[in-house]
N, C-alpha and C positions, 0 to 999 in steps of 0.2 A: 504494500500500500504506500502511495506518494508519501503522507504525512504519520505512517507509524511509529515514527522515532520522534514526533514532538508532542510529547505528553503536554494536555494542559489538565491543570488542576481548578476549577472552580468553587469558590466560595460560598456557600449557600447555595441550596434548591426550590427557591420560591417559584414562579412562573412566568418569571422576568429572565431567570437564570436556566428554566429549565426550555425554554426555547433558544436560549443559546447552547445549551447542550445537543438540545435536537439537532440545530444546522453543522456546529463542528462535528457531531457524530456521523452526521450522513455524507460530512466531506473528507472522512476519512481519518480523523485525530483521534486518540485515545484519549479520554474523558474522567478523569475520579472528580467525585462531586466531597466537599466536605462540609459538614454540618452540626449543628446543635444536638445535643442528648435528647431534646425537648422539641423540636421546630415549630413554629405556629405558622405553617403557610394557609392562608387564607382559600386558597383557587386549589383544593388539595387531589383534587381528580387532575389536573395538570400540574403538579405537582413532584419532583420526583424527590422529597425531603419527605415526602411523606413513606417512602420505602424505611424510612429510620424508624417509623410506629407499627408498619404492613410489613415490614420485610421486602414484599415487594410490589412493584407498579408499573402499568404499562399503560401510556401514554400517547394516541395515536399508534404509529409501531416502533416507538422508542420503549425499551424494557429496561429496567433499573432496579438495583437491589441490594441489599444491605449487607455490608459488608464488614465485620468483625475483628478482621486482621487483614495483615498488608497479604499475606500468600491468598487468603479469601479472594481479596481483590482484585488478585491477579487470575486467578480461577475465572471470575464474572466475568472478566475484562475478553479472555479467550474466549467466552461462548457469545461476544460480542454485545454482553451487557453491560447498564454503567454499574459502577460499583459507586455506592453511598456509603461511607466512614462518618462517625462522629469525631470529628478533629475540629473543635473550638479555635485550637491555636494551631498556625501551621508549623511549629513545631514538632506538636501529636503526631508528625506521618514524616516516611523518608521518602519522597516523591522518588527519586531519581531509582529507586530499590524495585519500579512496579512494571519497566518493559525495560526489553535489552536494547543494548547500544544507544542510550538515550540522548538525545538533544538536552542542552537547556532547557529546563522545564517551561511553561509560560501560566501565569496566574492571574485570576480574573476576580475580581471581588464581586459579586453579584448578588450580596446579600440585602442593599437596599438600605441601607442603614439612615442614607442622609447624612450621613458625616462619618469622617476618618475614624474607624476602631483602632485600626493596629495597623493598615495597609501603608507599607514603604517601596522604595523603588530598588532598593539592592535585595528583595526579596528573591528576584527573577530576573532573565534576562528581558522582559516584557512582561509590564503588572499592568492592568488592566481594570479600570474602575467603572462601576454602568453609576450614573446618578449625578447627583449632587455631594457636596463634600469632600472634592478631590481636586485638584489640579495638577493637571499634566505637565509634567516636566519638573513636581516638586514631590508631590504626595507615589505618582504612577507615573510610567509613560504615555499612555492614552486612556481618556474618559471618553467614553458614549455616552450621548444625550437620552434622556429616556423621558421626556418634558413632551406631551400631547402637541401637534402644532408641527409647523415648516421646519424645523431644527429635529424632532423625534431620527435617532437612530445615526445622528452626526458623527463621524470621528472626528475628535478634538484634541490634537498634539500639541495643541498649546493654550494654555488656560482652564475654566471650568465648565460645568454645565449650566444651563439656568438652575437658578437658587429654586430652593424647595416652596414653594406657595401653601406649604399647610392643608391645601383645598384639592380634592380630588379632580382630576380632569371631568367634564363633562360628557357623557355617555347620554344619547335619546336624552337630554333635555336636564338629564340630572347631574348633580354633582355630590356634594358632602353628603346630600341626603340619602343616596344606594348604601352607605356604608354603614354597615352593623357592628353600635359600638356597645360595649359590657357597661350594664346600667350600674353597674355595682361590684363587686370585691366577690371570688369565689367561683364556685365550679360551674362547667359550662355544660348542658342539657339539650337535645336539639328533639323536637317534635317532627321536625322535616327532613330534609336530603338535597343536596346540590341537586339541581335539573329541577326540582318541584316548583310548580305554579304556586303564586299565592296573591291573593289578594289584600289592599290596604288595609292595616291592622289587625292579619290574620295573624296569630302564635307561631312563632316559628320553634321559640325556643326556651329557655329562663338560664339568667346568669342567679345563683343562691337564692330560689324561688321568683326570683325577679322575672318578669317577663321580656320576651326580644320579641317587637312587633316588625312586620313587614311596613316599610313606608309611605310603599304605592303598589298598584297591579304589578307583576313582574315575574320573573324566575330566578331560583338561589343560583347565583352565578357561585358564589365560596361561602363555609363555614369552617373556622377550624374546629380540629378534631374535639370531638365529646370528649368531657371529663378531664379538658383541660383546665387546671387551674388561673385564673386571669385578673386582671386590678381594672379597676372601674372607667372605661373610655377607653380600653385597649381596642382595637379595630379585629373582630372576631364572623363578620360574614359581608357580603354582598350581597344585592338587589339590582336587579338589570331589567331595564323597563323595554328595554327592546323585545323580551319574550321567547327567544331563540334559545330552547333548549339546547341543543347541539352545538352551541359556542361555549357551555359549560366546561365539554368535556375535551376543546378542541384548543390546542394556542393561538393566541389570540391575535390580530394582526398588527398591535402596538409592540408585542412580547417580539414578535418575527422582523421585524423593523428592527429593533435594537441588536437581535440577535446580525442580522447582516450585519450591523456596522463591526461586530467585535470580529466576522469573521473577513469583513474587509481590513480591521486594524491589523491582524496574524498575517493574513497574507501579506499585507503591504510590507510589515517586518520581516517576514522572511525572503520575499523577493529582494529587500535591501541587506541581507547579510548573509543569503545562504543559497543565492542562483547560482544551477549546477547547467545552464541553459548557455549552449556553444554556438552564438551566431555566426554564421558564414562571414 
């Protein structure tokens, strides 16, 4: 395979990250995803952080799964599934230990965070930030835009992305209000199921008997998982008024946009430092 020997590792498996995994996997890069002991992805049927609570998940025909140890990993990775570790820090894992003759590794933060955790630029030889709270050429080498609008899915080698707005992008008409937040402190309940129809202030759920109301007509676009523990305003489902069951369960074409641009940043890096191409 062209791109077997450059392992990339990405950070988080939300549904921003997990359609970046889709396009590099289907371009031929090997894939380990690392993740939280805990994850809360929201969109968890596209999701592939959700293989860390399921063991395993298949997404579209992307298959992913959880993986315990580094030889594990390497096992999934042969039967050409992604392997998901829980490695908080990238120190928990020896990346360069999980394919032969390996490349520089290349490292992707995609956990969303909104600002710098830990992410530096001698991590890798190409660190890779999707969001807000990074800037290229101090924090990473290149940021993706991941901002709704003409810039969505930009690569940006120099500077940042637009600043976080607090406010969800706009979907069919809505904004902050599709977003299911925990009315209170405590374990999370769901009455419903991602894909299901509901109508304006129908029960979907209760955060510690609390009730989670639906906000308008719509379909659960995301919930995270039941019997999660959560604190009060944590963001724990969606509501999508467009009604499109089958975009639930499908990546979405914001998540797919972002995703090209990281894998136009990889290739642009490696055409600049590793073309084996003999022109006449």
């Amino acid at each position: 395979m062209l791109f077997s020997s450059h392992l990339i590792a990405v950070r988080g498996g939300g549904d921003l990250a997990t359609a970046v995994i889709y396009r590099l996997h289907k371009a031929g890069f090997p894939v380990i995803v690392l993740e939280l002991e805990r994850p809360l992805p929201v969109r968890r049927r596209v999701a592939v952080a959700s293989a860390i609570l399921e063991n395993k998940i298949t997404i579209e025909d992307l298959h992913a799964q959880r993986a315990n140890s580094i030889d594990e990993a390497k096992q999934i990775m042969r039967q050409g599934i992604i392997p998901v570790m829980i490695a908080p820090m990238l120190s928990d894992i020896h990346l360069q230990s999980l394919i032969p003759n390996p490349q520089p590794p290349i490292i992707i933060d995609a956990r969303m965070a909104k600002r710098n955790i830990d992410t530096h630029m001698d991590q890798a030889e190409l660190v890779i930030a999707l969001g807000p709270g990074f800037t290229a050429g101090v924090d990473c080498h290149v940021v993706i835009e991941t901002m709704r609008g003409h810039r969505l899915g930009r690569v940006i080698w120099e500077g940042s992305a637009l600043p976080n707005t607090g406010t969800p992008g706009i979907v069919a008409g809505k904004g902050a209000e599709r977003v299911l937040r925990a009315p209170t402190d405590g374990m999370v309940n769901w009455r419903m199921e991602i894909g299901d129809s509901v109508k304006h202030n129908t029960i979907i759920g209760d955060v510690n008997g609390s009730h989670v109301f639906a906000p308008f007509d719509g379909v659960i676009r995301g919930l995270i998982a039941p019997g999660m523990q959560v604190k009060n305003g944590l963001k724990i489902g969606d509501v999508d008024a467009r009604g499109n069951r089958d975009a639930c369960f499908t990546i979405s074409d914001k998540a797919l946009a972002i995703a090209g641009g990281v894998l136009e940043a990889i290739l642009t890096h490696l055409n600049k430092t590793q073309s084996n191409i003999n022109l006449p």
